[in-house]
C-alpha positions in Angstrom: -200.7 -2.0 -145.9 -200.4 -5.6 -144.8 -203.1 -5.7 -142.6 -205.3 -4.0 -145.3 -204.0 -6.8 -148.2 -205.5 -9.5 -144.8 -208.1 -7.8 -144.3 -209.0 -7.7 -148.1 -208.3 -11.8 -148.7 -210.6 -12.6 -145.5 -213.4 -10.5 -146.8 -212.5 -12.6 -150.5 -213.1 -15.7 -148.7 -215.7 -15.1 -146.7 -217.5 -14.1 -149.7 -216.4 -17.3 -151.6 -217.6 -19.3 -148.5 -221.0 -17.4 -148.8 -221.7 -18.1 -152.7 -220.4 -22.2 -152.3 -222.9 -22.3 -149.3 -225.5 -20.6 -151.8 -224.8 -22.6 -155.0 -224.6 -25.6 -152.2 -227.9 -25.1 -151.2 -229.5 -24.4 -154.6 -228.2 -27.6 -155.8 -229.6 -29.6 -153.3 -233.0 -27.8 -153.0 -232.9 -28.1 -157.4 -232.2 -32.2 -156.4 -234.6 -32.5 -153.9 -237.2 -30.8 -155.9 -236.5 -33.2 -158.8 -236.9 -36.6 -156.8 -240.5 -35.2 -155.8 -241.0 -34.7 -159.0 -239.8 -37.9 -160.8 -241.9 -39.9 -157.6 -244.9 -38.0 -158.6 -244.8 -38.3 -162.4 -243.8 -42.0 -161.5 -247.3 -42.1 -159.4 -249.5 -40.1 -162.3 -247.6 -43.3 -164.3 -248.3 -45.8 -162.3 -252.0 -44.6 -161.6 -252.2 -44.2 -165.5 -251.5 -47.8 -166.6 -254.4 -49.9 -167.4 -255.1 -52.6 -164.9 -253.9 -56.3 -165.5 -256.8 -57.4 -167.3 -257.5 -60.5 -164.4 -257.9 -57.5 -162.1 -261.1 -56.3 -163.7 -264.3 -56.1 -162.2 -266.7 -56.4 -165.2 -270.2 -55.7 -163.3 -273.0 -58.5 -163.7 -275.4 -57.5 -166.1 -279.1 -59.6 -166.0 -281.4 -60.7 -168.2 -282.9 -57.1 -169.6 -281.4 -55.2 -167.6 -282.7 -56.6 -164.1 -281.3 -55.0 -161.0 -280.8 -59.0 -160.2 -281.3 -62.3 -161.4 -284.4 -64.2 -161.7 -284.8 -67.6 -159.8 -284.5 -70.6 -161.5 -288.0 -71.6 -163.3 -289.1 -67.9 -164.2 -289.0 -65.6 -166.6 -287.6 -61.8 -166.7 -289.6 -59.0 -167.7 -289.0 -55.7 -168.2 -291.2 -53.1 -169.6 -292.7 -49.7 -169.4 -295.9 -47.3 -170.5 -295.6 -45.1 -173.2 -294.6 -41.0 -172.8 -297.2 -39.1 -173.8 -298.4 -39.5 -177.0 -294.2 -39.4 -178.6 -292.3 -42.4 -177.4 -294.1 -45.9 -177.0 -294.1 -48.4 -174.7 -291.1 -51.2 -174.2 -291.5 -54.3 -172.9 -288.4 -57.1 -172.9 -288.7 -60.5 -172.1 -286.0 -62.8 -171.4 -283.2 -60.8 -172.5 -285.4 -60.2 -175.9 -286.9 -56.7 -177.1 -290.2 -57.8 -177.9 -291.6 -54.5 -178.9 -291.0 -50.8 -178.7 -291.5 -47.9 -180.7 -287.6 -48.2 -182.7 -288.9 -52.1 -183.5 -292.1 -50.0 -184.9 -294.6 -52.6 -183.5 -296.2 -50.6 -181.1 -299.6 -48.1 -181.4 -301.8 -45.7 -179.6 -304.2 -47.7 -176.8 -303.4 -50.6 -175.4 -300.0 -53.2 -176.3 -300.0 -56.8 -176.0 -297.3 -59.7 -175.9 -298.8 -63.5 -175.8 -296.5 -65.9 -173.9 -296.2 -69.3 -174.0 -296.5 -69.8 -170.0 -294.6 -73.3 -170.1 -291.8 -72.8 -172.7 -291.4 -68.5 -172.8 -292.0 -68.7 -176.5 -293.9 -65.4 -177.8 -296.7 -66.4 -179.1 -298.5 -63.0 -180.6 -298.2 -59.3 -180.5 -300.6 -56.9 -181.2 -301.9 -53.5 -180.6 -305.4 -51.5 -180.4 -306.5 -48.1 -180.9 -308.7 -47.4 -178.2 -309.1 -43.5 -179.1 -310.0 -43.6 -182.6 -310.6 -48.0 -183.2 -313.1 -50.5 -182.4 -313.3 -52.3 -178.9 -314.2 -55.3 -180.9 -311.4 -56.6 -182.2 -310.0 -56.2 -178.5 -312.5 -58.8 -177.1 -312.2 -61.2 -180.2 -308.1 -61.1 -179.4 -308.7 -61.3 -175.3 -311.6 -64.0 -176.0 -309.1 -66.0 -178.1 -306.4 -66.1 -175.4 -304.8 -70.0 -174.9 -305.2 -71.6 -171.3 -301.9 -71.4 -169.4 -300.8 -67.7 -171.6 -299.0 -65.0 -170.1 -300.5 -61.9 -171.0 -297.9 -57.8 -170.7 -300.2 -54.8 -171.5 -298.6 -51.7 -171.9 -300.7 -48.6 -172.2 -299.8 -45.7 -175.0 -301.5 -42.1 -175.3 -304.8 -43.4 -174.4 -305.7 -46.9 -173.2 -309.3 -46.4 -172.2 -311.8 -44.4 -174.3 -313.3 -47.4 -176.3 -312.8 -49.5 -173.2 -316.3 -51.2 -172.7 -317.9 -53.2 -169.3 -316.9 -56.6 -171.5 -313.8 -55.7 -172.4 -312.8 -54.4 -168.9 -313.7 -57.6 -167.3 -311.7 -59.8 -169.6 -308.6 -57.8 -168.7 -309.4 -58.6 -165.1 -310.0 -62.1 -165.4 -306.4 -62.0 -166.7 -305.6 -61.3 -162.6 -305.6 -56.9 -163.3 -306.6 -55.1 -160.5 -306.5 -51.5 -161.8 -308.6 -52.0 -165.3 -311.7 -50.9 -164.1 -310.4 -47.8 -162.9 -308.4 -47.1 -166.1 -309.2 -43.6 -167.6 -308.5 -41.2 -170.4 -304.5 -40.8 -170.7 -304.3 -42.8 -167.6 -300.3 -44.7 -167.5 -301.1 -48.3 -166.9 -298.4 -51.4 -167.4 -299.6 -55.4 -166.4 -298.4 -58.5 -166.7 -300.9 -61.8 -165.8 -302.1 -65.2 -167.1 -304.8 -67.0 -168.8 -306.3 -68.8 -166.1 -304.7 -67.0 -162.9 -306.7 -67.7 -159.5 -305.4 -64.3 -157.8 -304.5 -61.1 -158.8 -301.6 -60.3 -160.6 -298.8 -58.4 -158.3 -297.3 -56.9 -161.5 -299.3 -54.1 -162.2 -298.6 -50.3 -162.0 -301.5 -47.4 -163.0 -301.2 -43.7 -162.5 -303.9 -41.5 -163.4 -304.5 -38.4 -165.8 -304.0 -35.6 -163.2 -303.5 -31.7 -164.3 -302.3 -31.5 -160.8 -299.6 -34.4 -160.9 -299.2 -34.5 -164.5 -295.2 -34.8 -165.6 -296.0 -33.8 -169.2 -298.6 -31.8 -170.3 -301.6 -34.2 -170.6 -300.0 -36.8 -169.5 -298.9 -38.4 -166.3 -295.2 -39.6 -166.2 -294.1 -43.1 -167.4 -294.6 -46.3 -165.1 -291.8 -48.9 -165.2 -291.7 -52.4 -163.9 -289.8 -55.5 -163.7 -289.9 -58.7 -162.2 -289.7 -62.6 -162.8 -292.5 -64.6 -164.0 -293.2 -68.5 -163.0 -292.8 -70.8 -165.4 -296.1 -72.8 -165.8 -295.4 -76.3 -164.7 -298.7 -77.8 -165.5 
């Protein structure tokens, strides 16, 4: 009877030792889990909170939208052709939207901006119809062009129908290379000068092709940019 009454208490606290070690380890396993926890929500926390605001990296941002700077002495262009016949050309200048279809200033054929070559002052905007206009008042406007001007053409629908041998060769005296290849629908974008000696390097012309096409009837839209010299002289 005595032995059983042992027998009994050491299987009592065997089984007493066996729950402690149990709740023991729970307890420290529950503890453990919860100082991961607290050091990751402290990280999410940490990661959360704004920088200091000297840490910042604001990115450089250039004159209309330029992947960099111009030099000193020279002006920055931006522009590009018009998409199809729905969205018209741009063209910036010096940090300045000098026309686009949401200023409303642009039209079907081909877009002009006049700069002063010396100061970067616009001088005179216009447009003309060369689908359904006149070529004339074209070669009045390119005739009338100041010494020393920079010229930006941008083409829109279709630059080239009215187009005409006199008109053509103005355009290249202005330092084009691509005008007397300029077709029906053809994408065309140019900047050059009253008075250049050479041929403009900013100039971009893609033809009308069914086969390369990006819209239908229309090729896809040229972009340029670039930095003009400042005429000294």
């Amino acid at each position: 009877m005595v032995v059983t009454r042992m027998v009994r208490a050491g299987g009592i606290v065997k089984l007493a030792a066996i729950i402690f070690t149990f709740v023991l380890a729970a307890y420290l396993a529950f503890e453990l889990l919860e100082v991961k926890m607290d050091f990751k929500l402290g990280n999410v926390i940490v990661k959360s909170l704004p920088m200091h605001r000297d840490d910042r990296v604001t990115p450089v941002r250039h004159k209309c939208g330029l992947s960099k700077a111009c030099p000193d002495r020279h002006f920055a262009f931006k522009m590009a052709s018009g998409a199809a016949s729905v969205v018209g050309p741009k063209i910036c200048l010096e940090d300045k939207l000098i026309m686009s279809g949401v200023k409303n200033n642009v039209g079907r054929g081909i877009n002009i901006v006049l700069v002063n070559g010396k100061t970067g002052e616009v001088n005179k905007t216009d447009s003309f119809d060369m689908w359904g206009g006149d070529v004339a008042p074209l070669i009045q406007f390119l005739k009338a062009i100041p010494e020393g001007t920079i010229t930006m053409m941008a083409s829109f629908d279709d630059p080239s129908t009215k187009l005409n041998g006199e008109a053509r060769k103005l355009i290249a005296d202005l330092g084009s290379s691509s005008i007397n290849n300029l077709g029906f629908r053809d994408n065309w974008i140019f900047v050059g000068g009253k008075g250049i000696k050479t041929k403009s390097p900013f100039e971009q012309h893609i033809k009308n092709s069914a086969d390369t096409n990006k819209y239908e009837g229309w090729p896809e839209v040229l972009e340029m940019e670039g930095c003009v010299p400042q005429r000294t002289n």
